[in-house]
C-alpha positions in Angstrom: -8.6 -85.7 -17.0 -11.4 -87.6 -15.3 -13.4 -90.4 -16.2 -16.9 -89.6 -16.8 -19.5 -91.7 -15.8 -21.8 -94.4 -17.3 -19.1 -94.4 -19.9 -16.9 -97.5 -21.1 -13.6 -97.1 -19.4 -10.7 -98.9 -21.3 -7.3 -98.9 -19.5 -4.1 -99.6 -21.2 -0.6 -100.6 -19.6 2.4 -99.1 -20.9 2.6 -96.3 -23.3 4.9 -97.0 -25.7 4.2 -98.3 -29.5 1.7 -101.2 -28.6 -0.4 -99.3 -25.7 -0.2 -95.8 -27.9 -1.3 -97.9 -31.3 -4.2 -99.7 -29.3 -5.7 -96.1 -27.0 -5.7 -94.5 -30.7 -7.1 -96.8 -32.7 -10.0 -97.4 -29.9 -11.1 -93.8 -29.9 -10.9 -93.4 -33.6 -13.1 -96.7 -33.9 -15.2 -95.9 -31.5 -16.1 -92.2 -33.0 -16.9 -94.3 -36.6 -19.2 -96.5 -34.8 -20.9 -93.9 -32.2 -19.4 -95.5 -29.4 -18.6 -93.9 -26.2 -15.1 -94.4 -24.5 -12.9 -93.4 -22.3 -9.1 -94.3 -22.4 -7.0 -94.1 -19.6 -3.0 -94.8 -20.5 -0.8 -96.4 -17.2 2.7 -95.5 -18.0 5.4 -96.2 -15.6 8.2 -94.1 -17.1 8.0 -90.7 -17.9 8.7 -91.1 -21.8 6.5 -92.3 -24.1 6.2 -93.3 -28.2 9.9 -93.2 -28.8 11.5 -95.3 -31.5 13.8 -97.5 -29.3 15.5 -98.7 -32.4 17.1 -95.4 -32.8 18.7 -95.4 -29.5 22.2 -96.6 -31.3 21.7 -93.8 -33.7 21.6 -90.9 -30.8 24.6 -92.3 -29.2 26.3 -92.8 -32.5 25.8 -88.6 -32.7 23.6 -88.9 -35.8 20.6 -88.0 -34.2 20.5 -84.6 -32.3 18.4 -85.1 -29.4 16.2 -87.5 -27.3 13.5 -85.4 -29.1 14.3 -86.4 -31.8 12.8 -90.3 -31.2 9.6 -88.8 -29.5 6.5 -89.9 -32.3 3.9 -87.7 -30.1 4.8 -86.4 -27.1 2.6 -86.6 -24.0 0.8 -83.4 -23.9 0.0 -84.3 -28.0 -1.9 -87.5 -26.9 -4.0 -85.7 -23.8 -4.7 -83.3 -26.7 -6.2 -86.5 -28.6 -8.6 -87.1 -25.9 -5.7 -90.1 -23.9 -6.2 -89.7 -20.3 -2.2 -90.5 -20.3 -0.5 -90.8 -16.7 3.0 -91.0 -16.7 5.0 -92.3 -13.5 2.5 -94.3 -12.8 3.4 -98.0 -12.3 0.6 -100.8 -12.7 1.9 -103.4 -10.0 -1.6 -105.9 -9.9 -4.7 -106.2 -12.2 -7.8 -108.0 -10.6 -9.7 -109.9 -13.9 -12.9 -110.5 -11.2 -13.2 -106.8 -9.5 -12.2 -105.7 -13.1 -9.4 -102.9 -11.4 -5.9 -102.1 -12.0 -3.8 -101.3 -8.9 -1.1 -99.0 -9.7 1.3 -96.9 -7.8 3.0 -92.9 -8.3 6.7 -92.4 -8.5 6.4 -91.3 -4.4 4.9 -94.7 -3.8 1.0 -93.2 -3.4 -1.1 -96.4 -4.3 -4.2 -95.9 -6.5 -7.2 -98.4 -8.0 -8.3 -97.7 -11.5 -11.2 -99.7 -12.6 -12.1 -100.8 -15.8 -14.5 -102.5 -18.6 -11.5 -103.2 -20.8 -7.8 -104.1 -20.4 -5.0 -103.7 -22.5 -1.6 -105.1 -21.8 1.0 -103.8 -23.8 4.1 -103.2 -21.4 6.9 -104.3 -23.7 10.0 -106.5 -22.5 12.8 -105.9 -20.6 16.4 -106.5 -21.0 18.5 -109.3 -20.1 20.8 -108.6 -17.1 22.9 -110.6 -15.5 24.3 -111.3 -12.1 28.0 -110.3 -13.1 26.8 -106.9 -14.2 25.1 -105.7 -10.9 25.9 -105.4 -6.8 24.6 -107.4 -4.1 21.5 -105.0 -3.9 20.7 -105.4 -7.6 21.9 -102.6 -9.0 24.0 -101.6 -12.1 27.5 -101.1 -11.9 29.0 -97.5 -12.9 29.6 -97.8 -17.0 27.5 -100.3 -17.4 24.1 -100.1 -19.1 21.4 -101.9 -21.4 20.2 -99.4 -24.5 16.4 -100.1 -24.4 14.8 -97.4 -23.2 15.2 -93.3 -23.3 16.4 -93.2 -19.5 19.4 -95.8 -21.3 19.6 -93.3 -24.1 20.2 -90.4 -21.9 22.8 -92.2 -19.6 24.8 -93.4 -22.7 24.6 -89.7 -24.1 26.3 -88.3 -20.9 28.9 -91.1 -20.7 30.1 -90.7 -24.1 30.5 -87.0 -23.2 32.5 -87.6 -20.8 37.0 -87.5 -21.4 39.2 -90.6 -21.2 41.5 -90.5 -18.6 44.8 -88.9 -19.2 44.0 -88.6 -22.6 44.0 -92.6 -23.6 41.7 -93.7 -25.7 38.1 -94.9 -23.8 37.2 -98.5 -23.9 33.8 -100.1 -24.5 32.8 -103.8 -24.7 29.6 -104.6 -26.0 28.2 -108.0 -24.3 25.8 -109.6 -27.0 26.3 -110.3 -31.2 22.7 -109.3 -32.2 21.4 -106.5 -33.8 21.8 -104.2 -30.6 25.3 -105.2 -30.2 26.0 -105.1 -33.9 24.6 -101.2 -33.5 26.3 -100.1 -30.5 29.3 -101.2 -31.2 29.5 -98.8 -34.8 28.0 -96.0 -31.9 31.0 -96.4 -29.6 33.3 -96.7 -32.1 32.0 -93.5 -33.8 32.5 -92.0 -30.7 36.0 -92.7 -30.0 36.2 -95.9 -28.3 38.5 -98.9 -28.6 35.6 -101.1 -29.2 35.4 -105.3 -28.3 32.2 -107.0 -29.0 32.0 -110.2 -26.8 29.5 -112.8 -28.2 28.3 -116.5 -26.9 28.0 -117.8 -30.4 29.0 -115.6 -33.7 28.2 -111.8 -34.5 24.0 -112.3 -35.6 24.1 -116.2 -35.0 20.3 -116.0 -36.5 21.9 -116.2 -39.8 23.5 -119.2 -41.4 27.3 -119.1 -39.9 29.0 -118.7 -43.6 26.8 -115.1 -43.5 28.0 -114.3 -39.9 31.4 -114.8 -40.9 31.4 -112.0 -43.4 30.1 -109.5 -40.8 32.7 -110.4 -38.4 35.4 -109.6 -41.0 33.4 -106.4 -41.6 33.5 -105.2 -38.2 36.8 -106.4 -37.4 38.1 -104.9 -40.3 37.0 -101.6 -39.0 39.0 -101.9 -35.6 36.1 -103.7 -34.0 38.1 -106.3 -31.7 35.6 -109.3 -32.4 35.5 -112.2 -29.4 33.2 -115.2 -30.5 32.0 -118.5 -29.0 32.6 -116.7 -25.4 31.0 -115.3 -22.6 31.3 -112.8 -19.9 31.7 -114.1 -16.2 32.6 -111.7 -14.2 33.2 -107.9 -13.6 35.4 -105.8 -12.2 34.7 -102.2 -10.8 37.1 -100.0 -9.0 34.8 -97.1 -6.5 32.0 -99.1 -8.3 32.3 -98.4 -12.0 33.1 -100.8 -13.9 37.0 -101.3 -15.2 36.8 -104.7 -17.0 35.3 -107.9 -17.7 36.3 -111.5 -17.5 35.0 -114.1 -19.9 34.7 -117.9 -19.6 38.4 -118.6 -20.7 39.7 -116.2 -18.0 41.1 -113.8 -20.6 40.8 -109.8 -18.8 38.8 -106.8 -21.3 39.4 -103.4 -20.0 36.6 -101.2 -20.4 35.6 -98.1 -19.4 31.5 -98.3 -20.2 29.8 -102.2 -20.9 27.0 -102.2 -23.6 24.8 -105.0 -22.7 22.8 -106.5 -25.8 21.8 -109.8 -24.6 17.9 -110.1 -25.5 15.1 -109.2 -24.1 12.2 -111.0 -22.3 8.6 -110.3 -22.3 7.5 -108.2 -19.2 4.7 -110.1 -19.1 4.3 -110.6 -14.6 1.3 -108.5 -14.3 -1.0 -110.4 -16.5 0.8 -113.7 -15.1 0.2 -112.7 -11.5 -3.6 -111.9 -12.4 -3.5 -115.6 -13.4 -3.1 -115.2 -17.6 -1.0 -118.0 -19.3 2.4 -117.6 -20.7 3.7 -119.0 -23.6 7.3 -121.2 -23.4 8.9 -118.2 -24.0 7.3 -116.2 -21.0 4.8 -114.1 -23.5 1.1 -113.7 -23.4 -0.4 -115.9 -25.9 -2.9 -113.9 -27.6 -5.2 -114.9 -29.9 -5.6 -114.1 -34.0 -7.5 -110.9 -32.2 -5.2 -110.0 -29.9 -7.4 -111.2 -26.9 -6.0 -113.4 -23.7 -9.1 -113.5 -21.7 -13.1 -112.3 -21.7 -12.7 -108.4 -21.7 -8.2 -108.2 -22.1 -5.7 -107.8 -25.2 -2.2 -107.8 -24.9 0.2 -106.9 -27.6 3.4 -105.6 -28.8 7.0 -107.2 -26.5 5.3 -108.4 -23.9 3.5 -111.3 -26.3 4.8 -114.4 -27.9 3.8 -114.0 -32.0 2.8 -117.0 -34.4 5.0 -117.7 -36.8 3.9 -118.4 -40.1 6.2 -120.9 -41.3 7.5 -122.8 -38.5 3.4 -122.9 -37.5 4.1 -122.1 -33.8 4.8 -119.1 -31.4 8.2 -117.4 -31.1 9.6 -114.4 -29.5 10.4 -111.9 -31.8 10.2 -108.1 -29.8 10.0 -105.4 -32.5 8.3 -102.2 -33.2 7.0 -103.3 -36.8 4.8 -106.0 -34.8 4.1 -104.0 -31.4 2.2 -101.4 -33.9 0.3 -103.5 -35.5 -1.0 -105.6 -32.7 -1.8 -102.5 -30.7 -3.9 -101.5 -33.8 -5.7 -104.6 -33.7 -6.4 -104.3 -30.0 -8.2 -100.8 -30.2 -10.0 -102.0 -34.0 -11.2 -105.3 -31.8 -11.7 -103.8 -28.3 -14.9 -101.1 -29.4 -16.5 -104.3 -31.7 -14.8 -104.6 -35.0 -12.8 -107.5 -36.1 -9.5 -107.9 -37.4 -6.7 -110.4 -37.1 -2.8 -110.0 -36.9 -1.9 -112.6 -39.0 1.6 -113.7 -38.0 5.1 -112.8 -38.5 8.2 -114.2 -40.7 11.3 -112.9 -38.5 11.6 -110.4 -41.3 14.8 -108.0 -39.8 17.4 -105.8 -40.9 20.5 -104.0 -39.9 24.0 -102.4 -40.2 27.3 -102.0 -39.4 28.6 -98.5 -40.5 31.8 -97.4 -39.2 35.3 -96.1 -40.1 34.8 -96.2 -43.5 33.1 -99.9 -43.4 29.7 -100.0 -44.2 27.9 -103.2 -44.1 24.0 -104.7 -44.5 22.2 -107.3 -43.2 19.2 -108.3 -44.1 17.1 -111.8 -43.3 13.6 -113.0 -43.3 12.0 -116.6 -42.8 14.4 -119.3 -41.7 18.3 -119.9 -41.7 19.2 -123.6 -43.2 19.3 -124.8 -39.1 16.1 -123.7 -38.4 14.3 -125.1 -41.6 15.9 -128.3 -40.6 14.7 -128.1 -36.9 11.5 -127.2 -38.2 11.2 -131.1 -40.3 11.8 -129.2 -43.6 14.4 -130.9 -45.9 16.2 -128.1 -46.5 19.1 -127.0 -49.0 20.6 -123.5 -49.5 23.0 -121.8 -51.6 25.5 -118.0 -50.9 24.9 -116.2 -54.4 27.6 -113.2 -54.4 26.3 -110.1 -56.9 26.8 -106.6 -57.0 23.4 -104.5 -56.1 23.9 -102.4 -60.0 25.2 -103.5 -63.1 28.8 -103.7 -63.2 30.2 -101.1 -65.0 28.2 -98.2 -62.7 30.1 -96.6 -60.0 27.0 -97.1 -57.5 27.6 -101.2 -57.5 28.3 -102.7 -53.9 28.8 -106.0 -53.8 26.1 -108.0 -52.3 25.7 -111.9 -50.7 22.6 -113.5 -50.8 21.7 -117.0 -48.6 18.6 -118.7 -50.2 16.8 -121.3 -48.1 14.1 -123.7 -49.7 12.3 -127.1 -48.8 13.9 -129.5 -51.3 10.8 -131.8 -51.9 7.9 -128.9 -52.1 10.5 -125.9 -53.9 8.9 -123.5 -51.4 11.1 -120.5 -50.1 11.7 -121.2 -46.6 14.0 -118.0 -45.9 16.8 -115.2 -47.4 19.8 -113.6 -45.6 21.4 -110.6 -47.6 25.0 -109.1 -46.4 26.2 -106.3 -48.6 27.2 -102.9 -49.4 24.7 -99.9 -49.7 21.8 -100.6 -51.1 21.7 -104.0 -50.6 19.8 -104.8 -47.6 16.4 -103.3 -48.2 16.1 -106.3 -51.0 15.2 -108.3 -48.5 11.7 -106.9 -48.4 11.1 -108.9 -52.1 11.8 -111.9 -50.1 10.0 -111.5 -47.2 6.7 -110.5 -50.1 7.3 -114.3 -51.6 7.4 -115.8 -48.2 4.5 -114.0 -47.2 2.4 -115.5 -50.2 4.1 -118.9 -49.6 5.6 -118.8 -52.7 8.4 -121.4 -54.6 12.1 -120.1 -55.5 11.0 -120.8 -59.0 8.7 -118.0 -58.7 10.6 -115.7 -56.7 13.2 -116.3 -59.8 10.5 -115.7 -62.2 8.6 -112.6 -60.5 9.1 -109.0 -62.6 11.1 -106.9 -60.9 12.3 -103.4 -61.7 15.8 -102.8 -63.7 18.1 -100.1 -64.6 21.9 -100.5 -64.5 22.4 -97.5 -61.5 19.5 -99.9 -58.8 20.1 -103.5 -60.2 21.8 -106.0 -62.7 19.2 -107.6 -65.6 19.3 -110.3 -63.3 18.1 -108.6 -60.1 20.2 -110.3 -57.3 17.6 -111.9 -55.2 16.3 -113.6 -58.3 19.8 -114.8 -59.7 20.3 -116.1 -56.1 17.0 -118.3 -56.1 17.4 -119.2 -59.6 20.9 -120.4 -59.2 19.8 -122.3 -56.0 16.5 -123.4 -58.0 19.0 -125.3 -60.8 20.7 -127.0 -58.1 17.7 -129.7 -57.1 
């Protein structure tokens, strides 16, 4: 598709939930308000609006296909009127001359010029040194899951049979939410599984809630390794065979998840001379907007946090939507804010027969108290329906509140089915800075097959409510 002239050109960098959100929303706000545009979409892979969070799922084998984690395929957005280029690789944007340099999968450099700039090109994983050769690369087995080129490499690994029939041998590097995840996939799939974690299993939680998700997961034959680290790797004809951690104890694996973090891919706008946050992310405005003309959103951008009143890293497809939304309301004229985030996540842990929630939102106790808040909490253990139905699960909730003000400062819910999605009441009485008083007071929906009379989240706060 070429760009017609005398038109406004908008070019967007990376394709994924941000970029796709913001080239959308442009044309469908420039078509309300008779505005002429044309968008052109840089996009260095060849995949684009996948759900990355379902990568665990597809190697898990509860998701069919790749496919199946494609929102709109390419051909389905050039339809829409998105001049999308896939291989194509922005490598330098020039705010002055107002161009993007990018360059083809065969190395074939290109200049595309532009009115207005989008960055939205996500973050990328963590990798150490011990994980790669002298030349940079990944060793055989080893492998982040971010992307669908990850996806498809884990998907053929898991295919493939142990040697002389043993059983295969995974260790996932990392205790967050992408650890927690691949380690139910590999075990699902057969493999002794070891999680290796610097801190505890989901250390953003208070350490009395980790502690109950370690006993989940090492209850189901999950080989749990806290407060270490991985050193060192070993590789026989270049594939990986084990790994060593700090204490010089040996883990033989066959295939190495690695789950620890992500950083904002944020080089290009740096190199054009855009600041970076302490955390290495754009620092966008409440519009989205870095500089005269650019937006950035989604991974790549450090997000204000509305209770700690500052900018954190928090990379997740709930936010990277709704920034790139705002980028294409506010890049054809039209206003709107993104107004913050509460580190409102959840999870699970789902394997031979051990299912397990987890839910938080807000602040654990140690952050409240790093933030200057005089903080107290209190572990309230329910069930999720009344006792005498066969659909109860039993359910922990972690309250956090500022002693001296009552305000909720943050919730963490570990249970059984049905337990985590509570959370969302929370994250509601956060959002509208609410006290645990009301939280305990607010009218909530009963019957004895969803909740007790006492809905948990309530008995929680009012229990820690009495306390102070």
């Amino acid at each position: 598709m070429s760009v017609l002239p005398g038109r406004e050109r908008v070019v967007v960098v990376g394709a994924d939930a941000a970029g796709m959100s913001a080239a959308h929303q442009a044309l469908r706000s420039a078509r309300a308000v008779g505005k002429n545009i044309d968008i052109v979409v840089l996009e260095k892979t060849f995949d684009t609006s996948y759900s990355a969070c379902g990568i665990p799922y597809l190697v898990a084998g509860l998701v069919d296909s790749t496919d199946d984690l494609v929102a709109r395929t390419a051909d389905k957005h050039r339809a829409m009127g998105v001049d999308l280029r896939l291989g194509s690789t922005a490598t330098a944007v020039d705010l002055t001359s107002r161009r993007v340099t990018a360059e083809s999968e065969d190395g074939h450099p290109s200049t595309v010029p532009f009115d207005k700039l989008v960055l939205a090109t996500g973050a990328a994983p963590v990798i150490p040194d011990w994980a790669t050769d002298q030349h940079g690369r990944l060793f055989g087995g080893i492998r982040p899951a971010k992307n669908l080129d990850d996806a498809r490499f884990w998907l053929d690994l898991v295919a493939l049979p142990a040697d002389g029939g043993r059983a295969r041998r995974a260790v996932v590097v990392g205790g967050g939410y992408i650890g927690v995840e691949m380690a139910e996939a590999t075990l699902a799939r057969g493999f002794d599984t070891t999680l290796i974690t610097r801190h505890t299993v989901m250390s953003s939680l208070d350490a009395h809630m980790s502690e109950r998700i370690v006993a989940a997961m090492r209850s189901a034959g999950v080989q749990v390794v806290t407060d270490h680290v991985v050193e060192a790797a070993h590789t026989v004809d270049g594939h990986v065979r084990s790994v060593t951690t700090d204490d010089g104890t040996d883990y033989a694996a066959d295939v190495v998840v690695l789950g620890l973090g992500l950083r904002p891919a944020s080089e290009l706008g740096a190199g054009a001379g855009l600041a970076l946050g302490e955390h290495g992310g754009y620092l966008p405005d409440d519009r989205q907007q870095v500089a005269e003309g650019v937006w950035a959103g989604g991974d790549c951008c450090e997000v204000f946090d509305r209770i700690r009143r500052r900018t954190v890293f928090a990379p997740l497809g709930t936010h990277a939507n709704k920034q790139g939304r705002i980028c294409g309301h506010n890049l054809v004229g039209e206003e709107r804010t993104f107004a913050g985030i509460l580190g409102t996540a959840i999870t699970r842990f789902s394997a031979a027969g051990v299912h397990v929630e987890i839910a938080r939102t807000g602040l654990s106790t140690t952050q409240a108290a790093e933030a200057g808040f005089d903080a107290v909490s209190l572990v309230t253990d329910g069930v999720t329906a009344s006792g005498y139905m066969p659909e109860r699960t039993p359910i922990a909730t972690n309250v956090v509140a500022d002693r001296s003000s009552r305000r909720l400062l943050g919730m963490q819910i570990v249970g059984g089915h049905q337990s985590g999605k509570r959370i969302d009441t929370a994250a509601a009485a956060l959002w509208g800075e609410m006290s645990v008083d009301d939280l305990a007071a607010m009218d909530l929906s009963y019957a004895p097959p969803f909740a007790t009379a006492w809905e948990a989240v309530q008995l929680a706060s009012r229990r820690l409510a009495d306390r102070f």
